[in-house]
PAZAPA-4460 file (N, C-alpha, C; in steps of 0.05 Angstrom, whole numbers, plus 32768, in hexadecimal, padded with zeros to 4 digits):
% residues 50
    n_x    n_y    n_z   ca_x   ca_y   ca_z    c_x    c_y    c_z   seq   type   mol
   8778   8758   8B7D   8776   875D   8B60   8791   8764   8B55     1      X     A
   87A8   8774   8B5D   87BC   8778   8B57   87CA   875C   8B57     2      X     A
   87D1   8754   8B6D   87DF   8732   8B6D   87D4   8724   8B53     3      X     A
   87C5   872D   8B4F   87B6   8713   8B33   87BE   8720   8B21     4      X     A
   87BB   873E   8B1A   87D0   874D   8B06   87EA   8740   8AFC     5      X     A
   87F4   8745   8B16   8819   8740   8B14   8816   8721   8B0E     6      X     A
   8809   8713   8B0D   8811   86FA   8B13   8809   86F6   8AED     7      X     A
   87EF   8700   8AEC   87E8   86FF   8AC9   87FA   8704   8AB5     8      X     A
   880A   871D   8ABF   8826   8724   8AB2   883C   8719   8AAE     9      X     A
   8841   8705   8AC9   8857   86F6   8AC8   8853   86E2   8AB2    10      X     A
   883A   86DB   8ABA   882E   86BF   8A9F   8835   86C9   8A88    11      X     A
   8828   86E0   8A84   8836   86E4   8A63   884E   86EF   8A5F    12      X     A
   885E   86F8   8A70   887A   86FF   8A6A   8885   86DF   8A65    13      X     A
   887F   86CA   8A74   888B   86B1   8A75   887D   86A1   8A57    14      X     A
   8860   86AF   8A45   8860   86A1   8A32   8868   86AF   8A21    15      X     A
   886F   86C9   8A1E   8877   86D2   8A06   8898   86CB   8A08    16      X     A
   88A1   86CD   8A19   88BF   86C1   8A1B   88BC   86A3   8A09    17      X     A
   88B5   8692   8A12   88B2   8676   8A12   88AD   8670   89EC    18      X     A
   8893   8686   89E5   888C   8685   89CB   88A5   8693   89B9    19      X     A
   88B7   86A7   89BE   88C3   86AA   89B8   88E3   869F   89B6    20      X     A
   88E2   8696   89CE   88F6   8683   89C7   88F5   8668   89B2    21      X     A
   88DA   8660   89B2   88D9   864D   89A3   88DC   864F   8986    22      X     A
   88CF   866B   8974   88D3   8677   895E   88F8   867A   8962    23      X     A
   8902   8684   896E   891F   868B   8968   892F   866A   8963    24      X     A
   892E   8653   8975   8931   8635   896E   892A   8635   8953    25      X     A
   8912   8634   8951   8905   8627   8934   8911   863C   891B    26      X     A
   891B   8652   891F   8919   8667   8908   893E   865F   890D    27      X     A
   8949   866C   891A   8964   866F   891C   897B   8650   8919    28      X     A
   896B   8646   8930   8985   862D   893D   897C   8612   8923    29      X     A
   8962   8614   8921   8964   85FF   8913   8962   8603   88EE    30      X     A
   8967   8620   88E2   8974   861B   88D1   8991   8624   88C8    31      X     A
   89A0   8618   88D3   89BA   860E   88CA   89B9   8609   88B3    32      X     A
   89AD   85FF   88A7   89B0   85E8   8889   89AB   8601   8873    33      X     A
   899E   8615   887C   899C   862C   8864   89AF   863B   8861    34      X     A
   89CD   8637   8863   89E1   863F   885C   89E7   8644   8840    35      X     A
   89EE   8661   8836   89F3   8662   8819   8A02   8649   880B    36      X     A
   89F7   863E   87FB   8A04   8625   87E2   8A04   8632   87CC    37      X     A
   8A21   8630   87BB   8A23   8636   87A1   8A16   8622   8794    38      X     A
   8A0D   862E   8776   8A02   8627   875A   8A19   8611   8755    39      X     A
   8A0F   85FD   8746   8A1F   85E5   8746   8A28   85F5   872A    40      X     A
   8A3F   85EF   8721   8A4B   85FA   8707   8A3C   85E2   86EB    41      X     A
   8A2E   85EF   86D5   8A33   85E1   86C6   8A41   85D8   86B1    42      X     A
   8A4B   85BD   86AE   8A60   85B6   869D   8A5C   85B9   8682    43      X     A
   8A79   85B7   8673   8A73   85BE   8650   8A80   85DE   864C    44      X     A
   8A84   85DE   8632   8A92   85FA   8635   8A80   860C   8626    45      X     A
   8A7E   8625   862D   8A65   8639   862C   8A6F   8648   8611    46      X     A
   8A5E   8655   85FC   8A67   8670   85F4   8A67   8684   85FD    47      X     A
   8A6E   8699   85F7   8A65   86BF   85FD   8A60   86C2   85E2    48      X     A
   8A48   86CB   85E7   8A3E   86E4   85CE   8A43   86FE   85CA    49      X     A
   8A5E   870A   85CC   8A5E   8726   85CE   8A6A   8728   85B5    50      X     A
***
């Protein structure tokens, strides 16, 4: 009964690793592309109202 313990544990230490590594890929590595971008400037010349 113990052996089947340790062995149950390993299984889930190896899926929560596995699940978690996959969230860190999907969350981290693959967004690159969400890098801050400036507001495009718009053209024409503005007033101030003060």
């Amino acid at each position: 009964m113990e052996t089947f313990l340790e062995i149950l544990r390993e299984v889930l230490k190896g899926v929560t690793r596995e699940v978690s590594a996959y969230f860190f890929r999907r969350n981290v590595l693959e967004n690159k592309k969400t890098a801050l971008r400036r507001r495009k400037q718009k053209g024409g010349s503005r007033k101030n109202n003060t």
